[in-house]
Rosetta silent file (secondary structure, phi, psi, omega in degrees, C-alpha in Angstrom):
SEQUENCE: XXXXXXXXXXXXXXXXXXXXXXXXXXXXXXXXXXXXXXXXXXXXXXXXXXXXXXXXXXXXXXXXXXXXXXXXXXXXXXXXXXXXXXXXXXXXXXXXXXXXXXXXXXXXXXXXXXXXXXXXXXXXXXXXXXXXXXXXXXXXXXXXXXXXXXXXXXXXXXXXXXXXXXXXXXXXXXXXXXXXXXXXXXXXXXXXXXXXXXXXXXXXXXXXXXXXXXXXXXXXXXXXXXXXXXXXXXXXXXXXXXXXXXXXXXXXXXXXXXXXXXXXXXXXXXXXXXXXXXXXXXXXXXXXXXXXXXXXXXXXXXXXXX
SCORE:     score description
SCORE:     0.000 S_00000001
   1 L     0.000  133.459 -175.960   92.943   54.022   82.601 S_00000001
   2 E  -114.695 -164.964 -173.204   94.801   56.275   85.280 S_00000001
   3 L  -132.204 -155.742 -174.426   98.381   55.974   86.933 S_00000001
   4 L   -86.677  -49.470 -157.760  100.023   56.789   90.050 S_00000001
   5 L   -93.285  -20.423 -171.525  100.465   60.686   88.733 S_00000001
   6 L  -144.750 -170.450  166.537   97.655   61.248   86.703 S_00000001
   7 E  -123.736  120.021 -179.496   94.594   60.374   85.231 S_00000001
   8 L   -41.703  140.847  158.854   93.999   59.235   81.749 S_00000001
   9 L  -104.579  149.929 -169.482   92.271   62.040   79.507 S_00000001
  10 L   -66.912 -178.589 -169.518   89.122   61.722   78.343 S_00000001
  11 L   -53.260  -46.482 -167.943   87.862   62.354   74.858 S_00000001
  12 H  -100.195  -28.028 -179.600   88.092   66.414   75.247 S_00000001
  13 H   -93.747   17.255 -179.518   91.130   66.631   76.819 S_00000001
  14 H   -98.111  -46.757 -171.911   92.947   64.857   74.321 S_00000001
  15 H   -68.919  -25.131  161.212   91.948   67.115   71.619 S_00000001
  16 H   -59.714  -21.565 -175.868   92.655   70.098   73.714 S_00000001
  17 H   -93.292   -6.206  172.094   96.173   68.925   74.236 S_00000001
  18 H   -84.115  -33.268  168.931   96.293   68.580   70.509 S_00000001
  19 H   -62.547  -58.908  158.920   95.309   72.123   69.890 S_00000001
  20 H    21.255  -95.614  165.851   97.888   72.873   72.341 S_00000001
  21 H   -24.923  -75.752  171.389  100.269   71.626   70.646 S_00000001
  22 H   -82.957    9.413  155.128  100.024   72.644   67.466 S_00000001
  23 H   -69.599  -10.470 -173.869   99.634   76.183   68.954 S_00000001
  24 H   -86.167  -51.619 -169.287  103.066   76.067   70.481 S_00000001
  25 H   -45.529  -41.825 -151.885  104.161   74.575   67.113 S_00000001
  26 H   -83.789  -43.604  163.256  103.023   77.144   65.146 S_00000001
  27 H   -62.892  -78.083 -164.696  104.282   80.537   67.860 S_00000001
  28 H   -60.530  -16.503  150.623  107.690   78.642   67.864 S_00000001
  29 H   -71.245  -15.733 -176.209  108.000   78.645   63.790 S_00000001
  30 H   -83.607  -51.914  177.305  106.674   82.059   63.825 S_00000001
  31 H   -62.467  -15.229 -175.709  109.568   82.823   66.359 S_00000001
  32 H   -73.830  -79.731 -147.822  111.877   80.638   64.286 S_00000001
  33 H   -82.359  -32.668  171.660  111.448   82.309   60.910 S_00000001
  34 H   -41.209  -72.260 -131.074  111.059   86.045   62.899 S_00000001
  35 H   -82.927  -63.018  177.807  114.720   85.419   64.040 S_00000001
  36 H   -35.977  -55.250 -157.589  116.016   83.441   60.841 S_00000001
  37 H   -85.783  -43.521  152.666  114.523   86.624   58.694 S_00000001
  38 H   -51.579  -46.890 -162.265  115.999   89.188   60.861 S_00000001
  39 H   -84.595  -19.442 -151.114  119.398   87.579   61.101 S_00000001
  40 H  -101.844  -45.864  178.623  119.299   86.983   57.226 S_00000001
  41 H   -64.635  -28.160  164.332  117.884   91.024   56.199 S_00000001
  42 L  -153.273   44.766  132.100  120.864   92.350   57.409 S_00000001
  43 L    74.685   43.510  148.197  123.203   89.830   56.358 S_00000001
  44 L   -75.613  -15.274  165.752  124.403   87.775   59.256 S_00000001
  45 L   -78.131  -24.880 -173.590  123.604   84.562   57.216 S_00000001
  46 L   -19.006 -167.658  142.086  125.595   85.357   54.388 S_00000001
  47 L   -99.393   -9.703 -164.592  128.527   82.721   53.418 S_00000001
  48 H   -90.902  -25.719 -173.912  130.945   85.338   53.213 S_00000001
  49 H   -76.618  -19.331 -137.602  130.455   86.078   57.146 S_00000001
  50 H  -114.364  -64.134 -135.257  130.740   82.185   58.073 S_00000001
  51 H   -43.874  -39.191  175.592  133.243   81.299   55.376 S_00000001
  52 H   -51.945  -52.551 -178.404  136.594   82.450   57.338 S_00000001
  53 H   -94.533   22.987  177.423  136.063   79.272   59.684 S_00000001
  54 H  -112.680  -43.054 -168.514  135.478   77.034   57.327 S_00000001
  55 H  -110.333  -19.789  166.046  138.143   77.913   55.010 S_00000001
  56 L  -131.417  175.723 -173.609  141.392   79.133   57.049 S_00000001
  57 L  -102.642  -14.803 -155.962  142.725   78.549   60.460 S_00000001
  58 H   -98.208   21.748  162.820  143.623   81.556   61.208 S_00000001
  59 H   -80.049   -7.193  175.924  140.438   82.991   63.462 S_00000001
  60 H   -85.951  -38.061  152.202  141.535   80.061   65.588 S_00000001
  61 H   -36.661  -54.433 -144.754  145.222   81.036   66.040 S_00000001
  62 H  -107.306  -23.846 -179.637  145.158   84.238   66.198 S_00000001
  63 H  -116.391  -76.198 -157.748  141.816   85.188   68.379 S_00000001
  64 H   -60.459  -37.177 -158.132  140.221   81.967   69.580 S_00000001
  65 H   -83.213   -8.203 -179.359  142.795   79.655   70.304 S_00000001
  66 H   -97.239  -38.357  165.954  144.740   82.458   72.851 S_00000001
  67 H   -75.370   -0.256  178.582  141.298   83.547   74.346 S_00000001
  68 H   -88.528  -57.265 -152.308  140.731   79.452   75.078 S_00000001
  69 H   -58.238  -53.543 -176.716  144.306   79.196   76.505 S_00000001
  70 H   -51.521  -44.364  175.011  143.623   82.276   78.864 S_00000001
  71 H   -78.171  -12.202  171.597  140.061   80.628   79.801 S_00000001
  72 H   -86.677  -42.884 -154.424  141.597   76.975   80.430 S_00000001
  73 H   -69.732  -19.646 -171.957  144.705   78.485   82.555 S_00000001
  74 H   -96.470  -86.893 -132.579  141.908   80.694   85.075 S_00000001
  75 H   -71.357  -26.435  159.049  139.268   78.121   85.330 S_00000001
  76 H   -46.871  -80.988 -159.114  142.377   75.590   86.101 S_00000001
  77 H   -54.799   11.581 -168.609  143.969   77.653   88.859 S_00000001
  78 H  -112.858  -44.125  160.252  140.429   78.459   90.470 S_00000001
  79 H   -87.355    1.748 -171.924  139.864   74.906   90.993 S_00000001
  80 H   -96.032  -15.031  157.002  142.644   73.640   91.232 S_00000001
  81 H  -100.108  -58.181  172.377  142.585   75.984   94.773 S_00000001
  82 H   -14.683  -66.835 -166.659  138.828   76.028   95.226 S_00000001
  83 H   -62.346  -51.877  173.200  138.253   72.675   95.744 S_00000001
  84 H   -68.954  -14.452 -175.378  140.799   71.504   98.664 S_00000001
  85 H  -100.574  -45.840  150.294  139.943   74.770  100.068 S_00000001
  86 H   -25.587  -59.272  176.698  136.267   74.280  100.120 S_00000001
  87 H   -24.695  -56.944 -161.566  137.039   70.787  101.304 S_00000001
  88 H   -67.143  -43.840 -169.626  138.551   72.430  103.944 S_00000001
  89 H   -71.742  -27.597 -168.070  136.193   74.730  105.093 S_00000001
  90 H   -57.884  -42.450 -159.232  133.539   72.230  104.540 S_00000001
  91 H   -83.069  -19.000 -171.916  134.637   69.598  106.988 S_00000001
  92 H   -69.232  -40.156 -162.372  135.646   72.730  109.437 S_00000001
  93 L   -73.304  -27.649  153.212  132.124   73.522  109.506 S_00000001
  94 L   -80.320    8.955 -176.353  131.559   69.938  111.359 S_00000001
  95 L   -95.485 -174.377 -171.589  133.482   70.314  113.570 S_00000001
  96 L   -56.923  -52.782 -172.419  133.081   69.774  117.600 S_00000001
  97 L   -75.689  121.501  151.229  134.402   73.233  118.449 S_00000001
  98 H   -25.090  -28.215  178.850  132.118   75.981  118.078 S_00000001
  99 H   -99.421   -0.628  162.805  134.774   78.689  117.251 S_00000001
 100 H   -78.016  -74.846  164.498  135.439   76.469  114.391 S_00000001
 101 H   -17.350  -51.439 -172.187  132.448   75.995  113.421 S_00000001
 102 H   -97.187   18.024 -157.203  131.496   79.831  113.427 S_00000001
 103 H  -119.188  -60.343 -161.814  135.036   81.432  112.086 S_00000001
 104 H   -74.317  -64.681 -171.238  134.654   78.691  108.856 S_00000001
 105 H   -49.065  -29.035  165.987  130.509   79.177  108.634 S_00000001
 106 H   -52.451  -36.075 -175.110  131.229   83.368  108.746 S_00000001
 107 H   -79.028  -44.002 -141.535  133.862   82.848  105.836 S_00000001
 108 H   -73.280  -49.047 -164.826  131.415   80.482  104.167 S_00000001
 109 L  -101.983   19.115  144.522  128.305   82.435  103.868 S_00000001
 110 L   -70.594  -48.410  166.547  130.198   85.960  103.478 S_00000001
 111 L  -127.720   56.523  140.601  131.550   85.164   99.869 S_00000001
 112 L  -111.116  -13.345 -169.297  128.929   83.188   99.218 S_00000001
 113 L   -72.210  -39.942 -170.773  126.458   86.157   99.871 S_00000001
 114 L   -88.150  123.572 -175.282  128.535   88.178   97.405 S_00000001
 115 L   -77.634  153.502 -147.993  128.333   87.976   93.425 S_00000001
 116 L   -86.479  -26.722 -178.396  131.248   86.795   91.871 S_00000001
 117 L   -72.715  -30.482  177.200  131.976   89.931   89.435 S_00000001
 118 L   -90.934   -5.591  113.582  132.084   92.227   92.347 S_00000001
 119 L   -26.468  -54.609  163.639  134.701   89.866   94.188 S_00000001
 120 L  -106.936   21.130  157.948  136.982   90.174   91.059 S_00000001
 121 L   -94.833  -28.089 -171.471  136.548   93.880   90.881 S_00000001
 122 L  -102.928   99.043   38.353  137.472   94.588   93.988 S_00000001
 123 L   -46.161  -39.031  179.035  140.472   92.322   94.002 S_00000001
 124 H   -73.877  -28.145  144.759  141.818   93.695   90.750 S_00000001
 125 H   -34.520  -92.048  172.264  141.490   97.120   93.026 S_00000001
 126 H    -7.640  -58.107  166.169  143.240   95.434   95.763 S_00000001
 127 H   -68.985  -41.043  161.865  146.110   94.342   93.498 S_00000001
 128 H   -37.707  -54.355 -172.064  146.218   97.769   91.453 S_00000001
 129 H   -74.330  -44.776  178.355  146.660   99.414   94.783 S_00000001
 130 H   -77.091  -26.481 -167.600  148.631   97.095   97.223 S_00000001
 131 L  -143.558 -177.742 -169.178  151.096   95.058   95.364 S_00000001
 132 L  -105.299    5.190 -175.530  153.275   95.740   92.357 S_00000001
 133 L   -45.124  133.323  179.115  151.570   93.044   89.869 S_00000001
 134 L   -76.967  156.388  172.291  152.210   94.233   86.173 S_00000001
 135 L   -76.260   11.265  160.223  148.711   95.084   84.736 S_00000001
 136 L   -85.597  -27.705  170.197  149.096   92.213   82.242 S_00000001
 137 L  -110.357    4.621 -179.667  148.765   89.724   84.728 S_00000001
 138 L  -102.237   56.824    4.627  146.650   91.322   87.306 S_00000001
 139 L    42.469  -74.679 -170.595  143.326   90.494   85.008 S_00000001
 140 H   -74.340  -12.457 -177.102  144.119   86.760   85.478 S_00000001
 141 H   -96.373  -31.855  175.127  144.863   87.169   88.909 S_00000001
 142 H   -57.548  -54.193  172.454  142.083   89.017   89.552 S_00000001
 143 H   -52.547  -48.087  179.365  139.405   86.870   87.947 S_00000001
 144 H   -59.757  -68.141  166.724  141.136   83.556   89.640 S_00000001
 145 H   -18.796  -59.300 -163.267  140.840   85.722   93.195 S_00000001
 146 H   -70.362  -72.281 -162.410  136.899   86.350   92.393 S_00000001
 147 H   -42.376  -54.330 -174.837  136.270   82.670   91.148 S_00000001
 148 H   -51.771  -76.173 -167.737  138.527   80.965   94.367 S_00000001
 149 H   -42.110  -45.936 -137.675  136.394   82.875   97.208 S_00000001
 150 H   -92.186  -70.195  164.576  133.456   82.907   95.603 S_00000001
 151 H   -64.800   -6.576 -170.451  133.447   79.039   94.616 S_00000001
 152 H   -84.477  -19.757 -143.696  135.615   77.696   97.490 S_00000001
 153 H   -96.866  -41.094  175.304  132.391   78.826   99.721 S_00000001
 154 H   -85.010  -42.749 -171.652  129.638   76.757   97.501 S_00000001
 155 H   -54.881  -37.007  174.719  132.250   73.940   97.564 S_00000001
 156 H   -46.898  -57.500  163.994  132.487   74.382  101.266 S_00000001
 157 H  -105.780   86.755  112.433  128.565   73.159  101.234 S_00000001
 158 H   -85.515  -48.399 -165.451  128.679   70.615   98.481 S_00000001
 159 H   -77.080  -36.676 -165.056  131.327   68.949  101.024 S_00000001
 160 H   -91.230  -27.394  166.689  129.525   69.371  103.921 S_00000001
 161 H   -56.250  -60.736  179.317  126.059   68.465  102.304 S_00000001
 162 H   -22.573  -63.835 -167.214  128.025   65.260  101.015 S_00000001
 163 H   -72.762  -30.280  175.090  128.963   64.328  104.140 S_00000001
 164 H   -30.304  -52.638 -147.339  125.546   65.122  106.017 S_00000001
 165 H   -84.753    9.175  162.591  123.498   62.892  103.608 S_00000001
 166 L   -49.638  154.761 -179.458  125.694   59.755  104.735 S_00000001
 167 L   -81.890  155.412 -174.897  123.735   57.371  107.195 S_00000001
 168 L   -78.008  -26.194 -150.689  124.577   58.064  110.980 S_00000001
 169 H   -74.423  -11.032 -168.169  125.095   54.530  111.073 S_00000001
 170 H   -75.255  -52.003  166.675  128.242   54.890  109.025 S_00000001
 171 H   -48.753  -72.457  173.586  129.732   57.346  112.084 S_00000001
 172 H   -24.627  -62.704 -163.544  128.510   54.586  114.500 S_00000001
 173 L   -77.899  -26.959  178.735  130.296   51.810  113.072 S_00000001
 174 H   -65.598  -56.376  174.176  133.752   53.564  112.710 S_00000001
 175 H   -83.824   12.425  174.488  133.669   54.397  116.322 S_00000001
 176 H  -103.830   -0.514  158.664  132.415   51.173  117.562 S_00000001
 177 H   -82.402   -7.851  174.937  135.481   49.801  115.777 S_00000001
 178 L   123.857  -13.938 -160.565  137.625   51.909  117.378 S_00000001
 179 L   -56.473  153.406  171.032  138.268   54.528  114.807 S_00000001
 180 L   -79.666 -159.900 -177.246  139.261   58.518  115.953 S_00000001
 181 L   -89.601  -53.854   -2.879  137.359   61.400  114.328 S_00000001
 182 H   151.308  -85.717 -160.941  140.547   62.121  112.338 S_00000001
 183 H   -81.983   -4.559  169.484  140.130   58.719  110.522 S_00000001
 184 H   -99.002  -24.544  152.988  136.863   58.460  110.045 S_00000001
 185 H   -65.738  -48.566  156.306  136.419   61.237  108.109 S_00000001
 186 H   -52.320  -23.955 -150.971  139.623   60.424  106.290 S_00000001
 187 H  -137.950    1.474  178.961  139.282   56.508  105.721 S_00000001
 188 H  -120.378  -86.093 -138.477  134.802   56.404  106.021 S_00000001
 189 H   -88.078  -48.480  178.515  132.913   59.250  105.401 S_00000001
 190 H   -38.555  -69.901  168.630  135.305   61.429  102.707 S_00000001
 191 H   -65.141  -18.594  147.332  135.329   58.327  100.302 S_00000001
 192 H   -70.997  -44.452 -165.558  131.977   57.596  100.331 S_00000001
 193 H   -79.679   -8.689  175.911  130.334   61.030  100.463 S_00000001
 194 H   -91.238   -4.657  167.069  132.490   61.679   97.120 S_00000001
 195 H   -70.644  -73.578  170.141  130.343   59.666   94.761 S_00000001
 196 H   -44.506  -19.031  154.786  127.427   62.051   95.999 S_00000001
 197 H   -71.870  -31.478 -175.505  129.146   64.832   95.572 S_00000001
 198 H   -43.207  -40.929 -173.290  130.422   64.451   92.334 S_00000001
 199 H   -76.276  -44.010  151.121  127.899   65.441   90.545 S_00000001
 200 H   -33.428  -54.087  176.207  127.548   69.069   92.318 S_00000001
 201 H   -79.212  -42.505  172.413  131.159   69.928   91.964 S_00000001
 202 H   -48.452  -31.752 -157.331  131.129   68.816   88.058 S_00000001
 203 H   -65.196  -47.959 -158.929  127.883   71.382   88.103 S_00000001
 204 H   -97.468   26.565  175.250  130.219   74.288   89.851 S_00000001
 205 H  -116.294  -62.746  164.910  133.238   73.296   87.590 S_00000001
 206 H   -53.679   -8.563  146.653  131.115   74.282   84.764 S_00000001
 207 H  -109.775   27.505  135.387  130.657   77.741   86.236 S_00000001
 208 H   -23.539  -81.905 -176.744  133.865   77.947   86.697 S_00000001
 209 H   -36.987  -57.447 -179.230  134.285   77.863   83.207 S_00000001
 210 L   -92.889   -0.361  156.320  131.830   80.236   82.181 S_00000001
 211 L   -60.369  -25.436 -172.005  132.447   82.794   85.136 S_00000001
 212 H   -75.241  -14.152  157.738  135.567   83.373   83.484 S_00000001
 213 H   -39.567  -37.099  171.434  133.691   85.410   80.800 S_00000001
 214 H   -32.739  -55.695 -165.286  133.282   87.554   83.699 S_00000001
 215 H   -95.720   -1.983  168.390  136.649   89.288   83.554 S_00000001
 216 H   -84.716  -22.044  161.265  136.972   89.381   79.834 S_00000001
 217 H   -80.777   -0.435  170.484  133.812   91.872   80.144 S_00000001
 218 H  -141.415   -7.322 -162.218  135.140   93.973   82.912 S_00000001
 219 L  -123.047  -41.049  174.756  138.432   93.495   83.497 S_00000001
 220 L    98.641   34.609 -177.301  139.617   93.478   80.143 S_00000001
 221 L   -58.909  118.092 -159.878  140.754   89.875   80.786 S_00000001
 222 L  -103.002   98.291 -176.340  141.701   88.296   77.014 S_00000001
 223 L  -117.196  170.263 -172.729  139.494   85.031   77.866 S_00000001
 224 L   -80.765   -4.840  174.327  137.552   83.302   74.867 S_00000001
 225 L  -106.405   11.476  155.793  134.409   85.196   74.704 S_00000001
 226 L   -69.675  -28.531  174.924  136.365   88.157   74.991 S_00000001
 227 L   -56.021  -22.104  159.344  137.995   87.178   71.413 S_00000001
 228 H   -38.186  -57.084 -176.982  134.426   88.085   69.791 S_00000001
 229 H   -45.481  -77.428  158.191  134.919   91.644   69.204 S_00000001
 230 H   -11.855  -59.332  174.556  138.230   91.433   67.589 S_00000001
 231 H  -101.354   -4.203  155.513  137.963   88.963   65.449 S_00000001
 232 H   -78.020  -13.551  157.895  134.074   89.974   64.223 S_00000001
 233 L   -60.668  -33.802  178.743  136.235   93.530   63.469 S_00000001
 234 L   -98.870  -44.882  133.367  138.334   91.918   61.400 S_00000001
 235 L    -7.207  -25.427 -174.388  136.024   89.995   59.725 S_00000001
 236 L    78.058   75.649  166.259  133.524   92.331   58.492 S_00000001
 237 L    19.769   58.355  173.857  131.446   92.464   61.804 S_00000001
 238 L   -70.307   42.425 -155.115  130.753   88.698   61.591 S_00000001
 239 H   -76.465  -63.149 -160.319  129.315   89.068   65.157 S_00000001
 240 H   -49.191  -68.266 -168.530  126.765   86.460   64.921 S_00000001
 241 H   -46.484  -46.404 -177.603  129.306   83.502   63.591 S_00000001
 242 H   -27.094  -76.209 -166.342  131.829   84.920   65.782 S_00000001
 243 H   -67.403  -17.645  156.856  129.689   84.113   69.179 S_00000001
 244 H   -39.534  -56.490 -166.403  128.407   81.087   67.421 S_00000001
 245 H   -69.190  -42.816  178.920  131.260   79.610   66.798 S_00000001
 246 H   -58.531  -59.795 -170.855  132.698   80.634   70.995 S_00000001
 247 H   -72.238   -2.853  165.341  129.363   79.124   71.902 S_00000001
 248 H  -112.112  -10.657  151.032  129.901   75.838   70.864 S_00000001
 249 H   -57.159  -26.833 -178.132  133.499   75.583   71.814 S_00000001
 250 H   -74.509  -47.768 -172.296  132.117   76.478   75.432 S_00000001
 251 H   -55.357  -49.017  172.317  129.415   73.931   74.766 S_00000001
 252 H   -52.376  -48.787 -156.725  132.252   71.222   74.010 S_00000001
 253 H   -66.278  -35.109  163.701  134.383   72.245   76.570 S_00000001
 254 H   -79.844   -4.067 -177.153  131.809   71.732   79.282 S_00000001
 255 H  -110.968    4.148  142.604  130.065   68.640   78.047 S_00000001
 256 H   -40.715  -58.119 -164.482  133.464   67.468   78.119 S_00000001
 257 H   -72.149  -51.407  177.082  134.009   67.911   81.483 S_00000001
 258 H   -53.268  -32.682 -168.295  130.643   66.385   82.433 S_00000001
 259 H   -87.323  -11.468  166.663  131.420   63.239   80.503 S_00000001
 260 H   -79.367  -14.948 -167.961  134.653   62.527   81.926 S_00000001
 261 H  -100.562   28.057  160.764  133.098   63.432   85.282 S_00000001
 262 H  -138.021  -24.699  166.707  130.311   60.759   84.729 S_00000001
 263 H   -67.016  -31.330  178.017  132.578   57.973   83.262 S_00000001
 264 H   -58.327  -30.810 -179.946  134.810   58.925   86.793 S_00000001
 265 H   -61.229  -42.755 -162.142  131.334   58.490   88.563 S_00000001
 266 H   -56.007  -50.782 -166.051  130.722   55.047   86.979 S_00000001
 267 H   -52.624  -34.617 -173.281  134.168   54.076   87.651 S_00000001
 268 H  -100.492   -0.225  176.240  133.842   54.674   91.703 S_00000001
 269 H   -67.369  -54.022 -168.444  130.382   53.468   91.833 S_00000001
 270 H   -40.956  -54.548 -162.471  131.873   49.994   90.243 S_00000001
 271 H   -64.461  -28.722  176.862  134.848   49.910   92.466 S_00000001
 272 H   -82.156   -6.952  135.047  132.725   50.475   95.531 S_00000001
 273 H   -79.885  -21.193 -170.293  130.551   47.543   94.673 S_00000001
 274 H  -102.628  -22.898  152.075  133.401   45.323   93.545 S_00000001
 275 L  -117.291  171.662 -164.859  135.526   45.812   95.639 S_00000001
 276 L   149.209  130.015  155.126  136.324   46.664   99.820 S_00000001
 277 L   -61.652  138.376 -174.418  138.203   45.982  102.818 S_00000001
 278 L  -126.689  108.273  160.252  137.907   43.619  105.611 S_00000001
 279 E   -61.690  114.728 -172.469  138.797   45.245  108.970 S_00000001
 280 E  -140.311  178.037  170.302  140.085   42.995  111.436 S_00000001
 281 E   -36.449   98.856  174.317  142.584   42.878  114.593 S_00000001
 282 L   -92.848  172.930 -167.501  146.407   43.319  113.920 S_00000001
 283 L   -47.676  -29.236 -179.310  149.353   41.858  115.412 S_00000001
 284 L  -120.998   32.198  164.431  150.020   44.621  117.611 S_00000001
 285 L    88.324   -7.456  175.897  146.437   45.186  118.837 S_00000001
 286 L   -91.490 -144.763 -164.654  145.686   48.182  116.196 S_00000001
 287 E  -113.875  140.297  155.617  143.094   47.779  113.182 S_00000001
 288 E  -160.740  117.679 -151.597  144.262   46.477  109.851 S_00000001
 289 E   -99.531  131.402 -150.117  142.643   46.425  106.951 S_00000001
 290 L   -93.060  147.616 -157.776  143.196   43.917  104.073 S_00000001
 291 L    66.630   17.056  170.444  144.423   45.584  101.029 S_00000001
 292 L  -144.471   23.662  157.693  144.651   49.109  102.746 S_00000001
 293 E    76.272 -176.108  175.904  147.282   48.839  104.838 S_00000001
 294 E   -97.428  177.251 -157.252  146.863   49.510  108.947 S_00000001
 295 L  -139.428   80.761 -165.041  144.928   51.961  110.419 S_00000001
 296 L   -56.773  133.373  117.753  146.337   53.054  113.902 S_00000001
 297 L   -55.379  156.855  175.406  144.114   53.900  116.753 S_00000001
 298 L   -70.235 -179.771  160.700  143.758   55.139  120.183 S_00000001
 299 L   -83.409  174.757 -174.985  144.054   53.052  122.807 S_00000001
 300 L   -83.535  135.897  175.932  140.387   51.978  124.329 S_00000001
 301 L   102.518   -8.220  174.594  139.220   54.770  126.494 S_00000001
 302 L   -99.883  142.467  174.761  141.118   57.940  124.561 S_00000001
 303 L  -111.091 -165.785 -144.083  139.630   60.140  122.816 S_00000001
 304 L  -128.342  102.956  176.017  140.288   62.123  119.617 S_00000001
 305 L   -82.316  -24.740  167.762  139.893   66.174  120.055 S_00000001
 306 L   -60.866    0.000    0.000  140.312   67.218  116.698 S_00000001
């Protein structure tokens, strides 16, 4: 019996995919116990290396919980500019005029061209040299600096893919109601194209997150995988639990983000089936839309230059 994708296998190729198998099985327990047997011979398994985060609080006080704080407050401030500024450039990148168009794509695909570590190296130059920032805070400023350019520029095309993959017909319909440019990006295309986006910007929110590692390895940034050294030092060179334990706080922190950013998905798919406006005439000849207040217009025959 075959499918669409394949073909059923015969008689020999089933037993070949069984050998397969348990050849993978057998190279990934060999790789398994190699690792286990390494990590264990010179005494990274112990209980005594593990035991400190099991039994006191204070690797979380005193190292983890100040390198998380450091690693929430940069990956905040990076998106919390990134994103409107992406926005911005994105929709700039549609626009009618050509000198728009090329001033925002030249920004876009300049520090997007550029890797993000060498973006907050030369900004933490830039501040060292230029401005008077104490060198306790020019680490976080640096690192935010790196992250903002670097991510407002893929956010730039997330927004502009977003709006692209919209139906033309969407565009159509705005302006055969009467709608500017202005408001049809604002009050059409922007609220639709942000379900489709969503999932792209949660993707570049999580490497946000884990870019900020960046500047705890060069900059000397105190971020949360920078807290590994320190506190496997104090420890009795606990290095393996140490980065264990940082990799599954990152691992929370980001499947965090995705699941509020897929219950948020759910939430605007529902309301965008369940709900919706009905555009009709108002009283004084503009558009007004029921439950969204009115929605002013040109008069017929003007057009919209922005």
């Amino acid at each position: 019996m075959s499918s669409v994708l394949y073909d059923a296998p015969g008689s020999r190729a089933k037993w070949r995919n069984i050998a397969y198998t348990v050849l993978f099985t057998a190279v990934l327990a060999l790789a398994v116990w190699w690792v286990y047997d390494g990590l264990n011979s010179k005494g990274q398994l112990d209980w005594v290396k593990w035991e400190p985060f099991f039994t006191s609080s204070q690797p979380y006080t005193a190292y983890i919980w100040p390198g998380l704080q450091n690693t929430l407050i940069a990956a905040t401030l990076a998106l919390v500019i990134a994103l409107p500024l992406g926005a911005v450039f994105g929709i700039a990148r549609l626009s009618d005029h050509r000198p728009v168009r090329a001033v925002a794509g030249a920004v876009v695909e300049f520090f997007r061209a550029i890797p993000v570590l060498i973006l907050m190296l030369f900004a933490n130059a830039a501040y060292a040299d230029f401005t008077d920032i104490s060198s306790d805070v020019r680490p976080l400023y640096a690192v935010v600096t790196g992250l903002v350019l670097y991510n407002a520029s893929v956010l730039a095309e997330i927004v502009r893919a977003g709006i692209q993959s919209l139906p033309r017909g969407q565009t159509d319909a705005a302006k055969a109601i009467g709608m500017r440019k202005g408001q049809t990006m604002r009050h059409v295309l922007l609220p639709q194209s942000v379900t489709a986006m969503l999932p792209a910007i949660v993707s570049q929110m999580v490497v946000i997150v884990k870019d900020t590692a960046l500047g705890g390895a060069m900059l000397s940034f105190n971020e949360l995988l920078s807290s590994v050294r320190p506190m496997s030092a104090n420890y009795g060179a606990n290095t393996i639990a140490s980065f264990t334990v940082v990799a599954v706080i990152f691992v929370a922190l980001n499947f965090a983000l995705t699941s509020a950013a897929g219950w948020l998905e759910r939430k605007l798919r529902r309301g965008r089936k369940s709900t919706g406006a009905v555009v009709h005439a108002g009283p004084d000849g503009g558009l007004e839309a029921v439950g969204a207040g009115p929605v002013k217009t040109d008069a017929p025959g003007t057009t919209d230059d922005s």
